[in-house]
DSSP file (Angstrom, degrees, kcal/mol; ACC not computed):
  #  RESIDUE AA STRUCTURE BP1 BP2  ACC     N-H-->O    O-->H-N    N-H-->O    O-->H-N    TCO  KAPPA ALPHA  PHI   PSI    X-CA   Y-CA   Z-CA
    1    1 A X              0   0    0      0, 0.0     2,-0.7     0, 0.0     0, 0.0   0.000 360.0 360.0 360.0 160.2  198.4   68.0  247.6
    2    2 A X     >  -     0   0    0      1,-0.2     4,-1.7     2,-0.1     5,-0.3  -0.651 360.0-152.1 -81.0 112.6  195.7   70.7  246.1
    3    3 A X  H  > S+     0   0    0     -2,-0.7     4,-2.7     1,-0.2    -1,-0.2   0.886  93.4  65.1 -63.3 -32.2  194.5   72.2  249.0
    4    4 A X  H  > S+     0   0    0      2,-0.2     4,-2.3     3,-0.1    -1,-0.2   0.922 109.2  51.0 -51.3 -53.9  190.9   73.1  247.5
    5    5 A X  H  > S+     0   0    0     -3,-0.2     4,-0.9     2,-0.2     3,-0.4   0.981 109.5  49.1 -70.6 -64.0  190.6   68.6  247.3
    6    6 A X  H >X S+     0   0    0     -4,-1.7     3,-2.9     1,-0.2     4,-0.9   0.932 109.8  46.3 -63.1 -46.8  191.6   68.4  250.6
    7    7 A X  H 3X S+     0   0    0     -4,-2.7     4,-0.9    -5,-0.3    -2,-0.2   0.874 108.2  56.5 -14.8 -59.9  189.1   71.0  251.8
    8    8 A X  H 3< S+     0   0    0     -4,-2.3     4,-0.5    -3,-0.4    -1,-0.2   0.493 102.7  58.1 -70.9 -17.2  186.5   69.2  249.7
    9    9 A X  H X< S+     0   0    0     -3,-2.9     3,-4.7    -4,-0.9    -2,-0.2   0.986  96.8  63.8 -72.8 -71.3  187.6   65.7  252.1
   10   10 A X  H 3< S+     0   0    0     -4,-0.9    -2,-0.2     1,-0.4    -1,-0.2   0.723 106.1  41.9 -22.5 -57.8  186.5   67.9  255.1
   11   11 A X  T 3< S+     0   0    0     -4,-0.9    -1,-0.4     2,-0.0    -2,-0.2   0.831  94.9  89.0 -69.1 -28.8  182.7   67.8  253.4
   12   12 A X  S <  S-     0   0    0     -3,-4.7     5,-0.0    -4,-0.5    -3,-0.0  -0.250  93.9 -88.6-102.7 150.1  182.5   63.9  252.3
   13   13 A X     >  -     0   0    0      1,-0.1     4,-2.8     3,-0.1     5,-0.3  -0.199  42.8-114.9 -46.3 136.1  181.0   61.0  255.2
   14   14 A X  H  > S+     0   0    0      1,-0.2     4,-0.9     2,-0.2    -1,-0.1   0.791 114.4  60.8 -62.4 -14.7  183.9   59.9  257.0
   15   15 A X  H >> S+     0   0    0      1,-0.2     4,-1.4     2,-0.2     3,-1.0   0.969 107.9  44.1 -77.7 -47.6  183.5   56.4  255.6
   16   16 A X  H 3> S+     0   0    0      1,-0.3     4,-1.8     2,-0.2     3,-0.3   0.921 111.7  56.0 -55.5 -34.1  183.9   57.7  252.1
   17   17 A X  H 3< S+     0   0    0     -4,-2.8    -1,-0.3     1,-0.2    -2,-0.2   0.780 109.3  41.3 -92.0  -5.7  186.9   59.9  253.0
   18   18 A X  H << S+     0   0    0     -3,-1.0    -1,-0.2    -4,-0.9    -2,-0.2   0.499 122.6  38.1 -90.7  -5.4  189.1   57.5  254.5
   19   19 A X  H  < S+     0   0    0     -4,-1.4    24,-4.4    -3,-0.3     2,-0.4   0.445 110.4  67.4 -95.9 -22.2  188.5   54.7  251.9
   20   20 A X  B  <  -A   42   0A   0     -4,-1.8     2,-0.7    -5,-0.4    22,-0.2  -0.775  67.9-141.3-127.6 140.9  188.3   56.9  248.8
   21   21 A X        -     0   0    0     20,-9.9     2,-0.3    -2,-0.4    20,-0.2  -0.844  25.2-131.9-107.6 120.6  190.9   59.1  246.9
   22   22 A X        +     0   0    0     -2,-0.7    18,-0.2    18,-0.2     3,-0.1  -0.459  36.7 172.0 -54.5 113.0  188.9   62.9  245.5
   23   23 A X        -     0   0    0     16,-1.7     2,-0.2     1,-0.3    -1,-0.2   0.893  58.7  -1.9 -97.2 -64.1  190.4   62.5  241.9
   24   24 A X        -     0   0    0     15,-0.1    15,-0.8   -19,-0.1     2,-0.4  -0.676  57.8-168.9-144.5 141.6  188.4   65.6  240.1
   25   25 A X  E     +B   38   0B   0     -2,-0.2     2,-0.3    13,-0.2    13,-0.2  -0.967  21.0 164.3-141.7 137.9  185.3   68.4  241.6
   26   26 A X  E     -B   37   0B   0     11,-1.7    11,-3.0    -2,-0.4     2,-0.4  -0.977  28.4-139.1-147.2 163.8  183.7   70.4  238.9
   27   27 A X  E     -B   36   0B   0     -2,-0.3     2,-0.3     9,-0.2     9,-0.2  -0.898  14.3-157.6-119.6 154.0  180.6   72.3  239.2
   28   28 A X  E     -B   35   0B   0      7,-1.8     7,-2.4    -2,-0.4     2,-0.3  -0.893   9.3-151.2-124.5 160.1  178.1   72.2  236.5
   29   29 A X  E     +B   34   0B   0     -2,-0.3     2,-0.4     5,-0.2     5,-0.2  -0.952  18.3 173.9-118.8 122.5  175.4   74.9  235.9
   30   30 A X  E >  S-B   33   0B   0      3,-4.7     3,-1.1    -2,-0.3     2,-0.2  -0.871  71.2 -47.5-138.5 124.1  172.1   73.1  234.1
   31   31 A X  T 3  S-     0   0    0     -2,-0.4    -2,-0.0     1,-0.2     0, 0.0  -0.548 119.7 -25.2  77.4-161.7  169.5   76.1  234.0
   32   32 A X  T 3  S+     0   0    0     -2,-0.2     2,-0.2    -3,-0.1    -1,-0.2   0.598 115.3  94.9  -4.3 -73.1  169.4   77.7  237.2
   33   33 A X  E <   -B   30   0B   0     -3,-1.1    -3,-4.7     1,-0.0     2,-0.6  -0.429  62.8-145.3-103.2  99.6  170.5   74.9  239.5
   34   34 A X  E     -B   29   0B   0     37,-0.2    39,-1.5    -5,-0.2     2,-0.4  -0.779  13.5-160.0 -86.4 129.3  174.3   74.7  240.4
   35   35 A X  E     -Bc  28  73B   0     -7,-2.4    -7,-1.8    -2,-0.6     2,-0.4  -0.939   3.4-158.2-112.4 119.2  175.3   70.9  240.7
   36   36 A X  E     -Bc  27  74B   0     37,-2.4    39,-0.5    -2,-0.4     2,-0.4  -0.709  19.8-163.5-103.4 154.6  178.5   70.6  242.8
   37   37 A X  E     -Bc  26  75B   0    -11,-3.0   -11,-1.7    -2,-0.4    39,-0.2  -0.970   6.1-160.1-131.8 160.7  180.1   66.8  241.5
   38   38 A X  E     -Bc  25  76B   0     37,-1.2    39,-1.2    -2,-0.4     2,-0.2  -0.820   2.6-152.5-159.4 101.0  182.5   65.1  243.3
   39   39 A X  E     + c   0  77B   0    -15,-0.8   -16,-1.7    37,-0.2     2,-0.3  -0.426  22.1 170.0 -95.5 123.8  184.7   62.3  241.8
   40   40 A X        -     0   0    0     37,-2.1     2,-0.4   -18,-0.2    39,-0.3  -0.876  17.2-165.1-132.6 173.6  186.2   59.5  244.0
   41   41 A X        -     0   0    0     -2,-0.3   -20,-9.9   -20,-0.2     2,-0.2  -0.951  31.2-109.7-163.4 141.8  188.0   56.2  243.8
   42   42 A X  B     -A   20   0A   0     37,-1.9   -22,-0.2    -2,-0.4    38,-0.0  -0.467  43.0-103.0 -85.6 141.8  188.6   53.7  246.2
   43   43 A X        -     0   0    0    -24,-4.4     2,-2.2    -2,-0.2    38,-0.1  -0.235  37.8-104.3 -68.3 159.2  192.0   53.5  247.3
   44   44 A X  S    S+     0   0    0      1,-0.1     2,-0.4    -3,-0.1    -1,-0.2  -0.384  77.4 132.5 -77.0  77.1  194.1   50.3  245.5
   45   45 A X        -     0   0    0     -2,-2.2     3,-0.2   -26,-0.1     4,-0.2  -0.854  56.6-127.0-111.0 121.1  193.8   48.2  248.9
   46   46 A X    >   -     0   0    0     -2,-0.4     3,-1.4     1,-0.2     4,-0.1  -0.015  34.0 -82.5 -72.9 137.3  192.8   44.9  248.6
   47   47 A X  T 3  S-     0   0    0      1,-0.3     3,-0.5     2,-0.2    -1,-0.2   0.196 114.2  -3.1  -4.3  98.0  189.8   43.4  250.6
   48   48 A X  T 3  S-     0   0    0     -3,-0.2    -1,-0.3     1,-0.2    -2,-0.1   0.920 119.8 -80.3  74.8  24.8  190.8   42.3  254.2
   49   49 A X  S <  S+     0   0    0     -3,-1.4     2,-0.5    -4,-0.2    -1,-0.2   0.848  79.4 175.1  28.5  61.4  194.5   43.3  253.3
   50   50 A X    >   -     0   0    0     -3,-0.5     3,-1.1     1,-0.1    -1,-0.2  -0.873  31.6-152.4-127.8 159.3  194.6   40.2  251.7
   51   51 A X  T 3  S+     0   0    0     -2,-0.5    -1,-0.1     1,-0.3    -2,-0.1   0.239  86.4  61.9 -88.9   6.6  198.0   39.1  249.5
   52   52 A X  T 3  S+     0   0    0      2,-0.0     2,-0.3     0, 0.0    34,-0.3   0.088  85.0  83.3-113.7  33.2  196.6   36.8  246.9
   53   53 A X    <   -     0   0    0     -3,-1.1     2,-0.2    32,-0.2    32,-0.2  -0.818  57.9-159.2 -98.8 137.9  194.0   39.4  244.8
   54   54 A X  E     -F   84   0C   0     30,-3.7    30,-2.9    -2,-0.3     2,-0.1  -0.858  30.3 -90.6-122.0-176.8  195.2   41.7  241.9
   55   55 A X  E     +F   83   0C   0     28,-0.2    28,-0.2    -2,-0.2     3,-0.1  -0.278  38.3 176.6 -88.5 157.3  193.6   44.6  240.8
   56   56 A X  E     -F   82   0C   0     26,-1.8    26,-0.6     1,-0.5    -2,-0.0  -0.545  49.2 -86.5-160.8  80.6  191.0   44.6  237.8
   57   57 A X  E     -     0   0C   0     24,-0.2    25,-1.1     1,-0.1    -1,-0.5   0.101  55.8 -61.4  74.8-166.6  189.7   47.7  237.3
   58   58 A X  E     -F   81   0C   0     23,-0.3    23,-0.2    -3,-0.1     3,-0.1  -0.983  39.5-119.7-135.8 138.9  187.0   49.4  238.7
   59   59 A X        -     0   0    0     21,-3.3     3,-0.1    -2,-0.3     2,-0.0  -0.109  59.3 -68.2 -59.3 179.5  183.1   48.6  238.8
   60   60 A X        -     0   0    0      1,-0.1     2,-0.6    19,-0.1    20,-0.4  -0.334  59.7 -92.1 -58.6 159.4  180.9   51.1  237.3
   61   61 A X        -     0   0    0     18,-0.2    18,-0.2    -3,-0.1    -1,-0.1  -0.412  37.5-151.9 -41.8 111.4  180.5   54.4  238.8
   62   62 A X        -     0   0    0     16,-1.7     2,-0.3    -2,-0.6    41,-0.0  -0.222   7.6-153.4 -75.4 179.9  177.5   54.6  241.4
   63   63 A X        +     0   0    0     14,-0.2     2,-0.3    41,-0.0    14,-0.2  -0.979  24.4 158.2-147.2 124.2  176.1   57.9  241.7
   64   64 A X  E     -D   76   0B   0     12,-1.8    12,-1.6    -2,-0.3    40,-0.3  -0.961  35.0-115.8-155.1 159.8  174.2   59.0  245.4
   65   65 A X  E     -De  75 104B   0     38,-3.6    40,-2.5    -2,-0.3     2,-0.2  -0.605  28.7-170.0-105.9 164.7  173.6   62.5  246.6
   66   66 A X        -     0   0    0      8,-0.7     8,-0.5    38,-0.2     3,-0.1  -0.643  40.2 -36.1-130.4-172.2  174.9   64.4  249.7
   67   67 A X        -     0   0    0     -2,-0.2    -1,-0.1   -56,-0.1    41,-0.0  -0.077  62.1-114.0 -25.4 103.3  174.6   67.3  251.8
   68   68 A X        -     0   0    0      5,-0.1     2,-0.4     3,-0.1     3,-0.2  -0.144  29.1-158.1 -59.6 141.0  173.9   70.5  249.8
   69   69 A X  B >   -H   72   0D   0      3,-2.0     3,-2.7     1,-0.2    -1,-0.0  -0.804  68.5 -22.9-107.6 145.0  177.1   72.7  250.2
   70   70 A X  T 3  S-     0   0    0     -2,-0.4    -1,-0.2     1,-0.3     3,-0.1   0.739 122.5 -50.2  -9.3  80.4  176.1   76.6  249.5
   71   71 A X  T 3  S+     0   0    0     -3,-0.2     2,-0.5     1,-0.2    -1,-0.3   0.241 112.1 103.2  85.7  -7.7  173.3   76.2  247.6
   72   72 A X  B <  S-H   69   0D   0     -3,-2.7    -3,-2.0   -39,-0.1     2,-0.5  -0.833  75.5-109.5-125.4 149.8  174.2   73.8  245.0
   73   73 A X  E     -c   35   0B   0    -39,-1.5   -37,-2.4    -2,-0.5     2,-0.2  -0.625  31.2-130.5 -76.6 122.4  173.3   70.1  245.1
   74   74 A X  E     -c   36   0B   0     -2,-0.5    -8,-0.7    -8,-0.5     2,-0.2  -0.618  20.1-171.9 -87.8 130.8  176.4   67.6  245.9
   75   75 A X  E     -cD  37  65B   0    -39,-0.5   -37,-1.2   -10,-0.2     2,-0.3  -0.935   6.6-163.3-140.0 106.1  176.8   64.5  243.3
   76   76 A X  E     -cD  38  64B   0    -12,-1.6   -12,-1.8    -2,-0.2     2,-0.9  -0.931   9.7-150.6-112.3 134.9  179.6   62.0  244.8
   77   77 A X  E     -c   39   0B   0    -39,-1.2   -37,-2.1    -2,-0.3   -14,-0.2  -0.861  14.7-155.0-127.9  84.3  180.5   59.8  241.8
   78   78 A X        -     0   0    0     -2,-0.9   -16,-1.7   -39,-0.2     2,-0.4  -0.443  13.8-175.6 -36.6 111.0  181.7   56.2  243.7
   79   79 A X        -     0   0    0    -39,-0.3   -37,-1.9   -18,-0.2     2,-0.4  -0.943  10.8-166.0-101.2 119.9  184.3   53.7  241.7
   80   80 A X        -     0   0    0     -2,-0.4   -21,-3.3   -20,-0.4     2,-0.3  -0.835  25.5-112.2 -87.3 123.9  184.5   50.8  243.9
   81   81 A X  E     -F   58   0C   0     -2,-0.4    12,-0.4   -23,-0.2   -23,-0.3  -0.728  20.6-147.5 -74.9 136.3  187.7   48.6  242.7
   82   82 A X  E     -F   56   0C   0    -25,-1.1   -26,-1.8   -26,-0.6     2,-0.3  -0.754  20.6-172.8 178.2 103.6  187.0   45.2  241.2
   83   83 A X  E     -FG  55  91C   0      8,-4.0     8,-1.8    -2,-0.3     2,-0.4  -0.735  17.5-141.0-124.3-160.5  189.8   42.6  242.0
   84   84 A X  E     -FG  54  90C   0    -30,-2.9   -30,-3.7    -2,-0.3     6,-0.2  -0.965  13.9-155.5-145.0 123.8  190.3   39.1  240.8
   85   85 A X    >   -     0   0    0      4,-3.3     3,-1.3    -2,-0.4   -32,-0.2  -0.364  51.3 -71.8 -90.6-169.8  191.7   35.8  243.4
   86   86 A X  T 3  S+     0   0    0    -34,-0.3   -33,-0.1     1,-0.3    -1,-0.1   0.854 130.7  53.3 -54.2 -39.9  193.5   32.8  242.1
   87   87 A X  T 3  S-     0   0    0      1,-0.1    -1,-0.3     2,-0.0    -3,-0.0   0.695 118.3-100.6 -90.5  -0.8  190.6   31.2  240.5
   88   88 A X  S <  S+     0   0    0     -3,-1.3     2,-0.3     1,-0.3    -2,-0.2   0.783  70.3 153.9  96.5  23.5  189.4   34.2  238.4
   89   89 A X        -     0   0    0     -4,-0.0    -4,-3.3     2,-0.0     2,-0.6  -0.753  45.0-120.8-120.0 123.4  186.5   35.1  241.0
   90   90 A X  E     +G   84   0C   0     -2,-0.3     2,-0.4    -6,-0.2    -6,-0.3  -0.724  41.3 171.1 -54.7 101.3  185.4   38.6  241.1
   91   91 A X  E     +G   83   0C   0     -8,-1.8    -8,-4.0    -2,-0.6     2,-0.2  -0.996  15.1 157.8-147.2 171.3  185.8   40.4  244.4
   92   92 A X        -     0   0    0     -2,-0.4   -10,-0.1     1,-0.2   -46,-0.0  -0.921  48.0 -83.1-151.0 168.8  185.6   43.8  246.4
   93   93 A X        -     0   0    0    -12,-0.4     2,-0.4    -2,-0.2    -1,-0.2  -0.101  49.9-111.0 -64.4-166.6  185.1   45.1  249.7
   94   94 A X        -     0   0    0      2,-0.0    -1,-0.1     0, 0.0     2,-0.1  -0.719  36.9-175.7-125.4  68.2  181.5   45.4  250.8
   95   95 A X        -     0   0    0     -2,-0.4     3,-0.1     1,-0.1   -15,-0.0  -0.401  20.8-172.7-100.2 144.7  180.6   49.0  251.0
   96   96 A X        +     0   0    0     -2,-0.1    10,-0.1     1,-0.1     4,-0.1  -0.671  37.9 141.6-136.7  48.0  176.8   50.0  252.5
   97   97 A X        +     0   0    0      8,-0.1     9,-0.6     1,-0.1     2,-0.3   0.934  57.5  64.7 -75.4 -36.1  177.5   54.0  251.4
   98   98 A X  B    S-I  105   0E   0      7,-0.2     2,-0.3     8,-0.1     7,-0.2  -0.643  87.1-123.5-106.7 155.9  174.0   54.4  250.4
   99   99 A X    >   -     0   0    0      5,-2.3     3,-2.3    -2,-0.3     5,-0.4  -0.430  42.1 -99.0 -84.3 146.9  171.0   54.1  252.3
  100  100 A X  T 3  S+     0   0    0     -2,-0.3     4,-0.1     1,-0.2     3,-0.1   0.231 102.9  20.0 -44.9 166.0  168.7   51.7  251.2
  101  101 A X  T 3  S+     0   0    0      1,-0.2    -1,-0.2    -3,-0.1     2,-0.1   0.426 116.7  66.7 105.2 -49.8  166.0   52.3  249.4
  102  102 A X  S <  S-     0   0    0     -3,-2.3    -1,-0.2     2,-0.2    -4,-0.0  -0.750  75.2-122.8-145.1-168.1  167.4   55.8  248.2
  103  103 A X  S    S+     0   0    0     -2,-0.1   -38,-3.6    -3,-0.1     2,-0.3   0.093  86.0  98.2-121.8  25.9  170.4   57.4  245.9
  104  104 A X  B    S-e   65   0B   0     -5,-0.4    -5,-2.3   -40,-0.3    -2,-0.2  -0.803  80.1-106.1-109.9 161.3  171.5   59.5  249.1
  105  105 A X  B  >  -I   98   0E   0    -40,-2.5     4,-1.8    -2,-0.3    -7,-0.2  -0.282  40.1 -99.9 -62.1 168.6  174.5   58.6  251.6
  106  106 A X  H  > S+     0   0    0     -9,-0.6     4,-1.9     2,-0.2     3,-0.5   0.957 116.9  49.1 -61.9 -68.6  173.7   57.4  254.7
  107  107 A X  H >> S+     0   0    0      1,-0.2     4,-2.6     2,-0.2     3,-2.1   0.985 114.1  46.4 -44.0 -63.6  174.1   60.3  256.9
  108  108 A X  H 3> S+     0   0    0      1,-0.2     4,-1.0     2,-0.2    -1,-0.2   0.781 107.6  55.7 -58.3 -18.4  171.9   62.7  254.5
  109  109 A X  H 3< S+     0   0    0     -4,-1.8     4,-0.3    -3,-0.5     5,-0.2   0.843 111.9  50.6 -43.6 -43.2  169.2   60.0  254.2
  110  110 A X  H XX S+     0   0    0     -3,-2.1     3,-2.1    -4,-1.9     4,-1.9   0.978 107.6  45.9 -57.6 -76.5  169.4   60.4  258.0
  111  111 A X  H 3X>S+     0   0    0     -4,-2.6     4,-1.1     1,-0.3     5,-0.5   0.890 113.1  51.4 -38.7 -49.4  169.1   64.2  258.3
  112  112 A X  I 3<>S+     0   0    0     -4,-1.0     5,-0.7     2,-0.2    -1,-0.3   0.401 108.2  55.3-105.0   3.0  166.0   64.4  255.8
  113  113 A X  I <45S+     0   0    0     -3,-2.1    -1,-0.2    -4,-0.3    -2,-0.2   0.285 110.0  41.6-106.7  -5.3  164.1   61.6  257.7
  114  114 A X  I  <5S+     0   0    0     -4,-1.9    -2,-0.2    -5,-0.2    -3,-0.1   0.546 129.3  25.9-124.5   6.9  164.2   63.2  260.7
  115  115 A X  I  <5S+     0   0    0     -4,-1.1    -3,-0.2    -5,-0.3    -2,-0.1   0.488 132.6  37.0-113.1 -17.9  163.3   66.9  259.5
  116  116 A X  I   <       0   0    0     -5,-0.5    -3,-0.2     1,-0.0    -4,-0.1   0.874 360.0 360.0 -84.2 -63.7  161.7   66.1  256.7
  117  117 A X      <       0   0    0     -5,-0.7    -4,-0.2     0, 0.0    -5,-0.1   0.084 360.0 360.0 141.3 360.0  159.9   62.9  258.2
């Protein structure tokens, strides 16, 4: 394993880093403003470990922000995986990673509403 992606685990909310595999990090420069991004996918285990779903893809990519990590604003880029039962019925696990409301993760919603207010 790359050690630089597992480092990068170390940083993500513990629900995302034990559901989700770090495929890609790149940093982007736009301006100024260093943008750190961070590419995930949920691992192929089916809802409720359960034996009659296959796989179909992945929804779109969500987008929500996280902690900043030395200076540069953290972009975690969610595919949640999209499977299909017997009858042709859409389903996936039921994920609450962002906090309502807002485009942040839980925790950091958390953090900026009790310092910011």
């Amino acid at each position: 394993m790359n050690p630089y992606i597992e480092l990068a685990k170390f940083m993500l909310p513990k629900e995302i880093s034990e559901s989700f595999d770090l495929v890609n990090v790149e940093e982007k420069v736009v301006g100024a403003e260093r943008i750190l991004h961070l590419y995930l996918d949920e691992y192929e285990t089916p809802p409720e470990n359960r034996s009659d779903l296959r796989p179909n893809g992945f929804f779109p990519e969500a987008l929500m922000g996280d902690f900043p990590v030395r200076d540069m604003e953290v972009v975690l880029h969610v595919r949640r995986r999209r499977w299909l039962d017997q009858h042709g019925g859409s389903v996936s696990t039921d994920w609450t990673l962002i906090c309502k409301g807002t485009r942040y993760s839980k925790e950091f919603a958390a953090f900026l509403k009790e310092f910011v207010g």
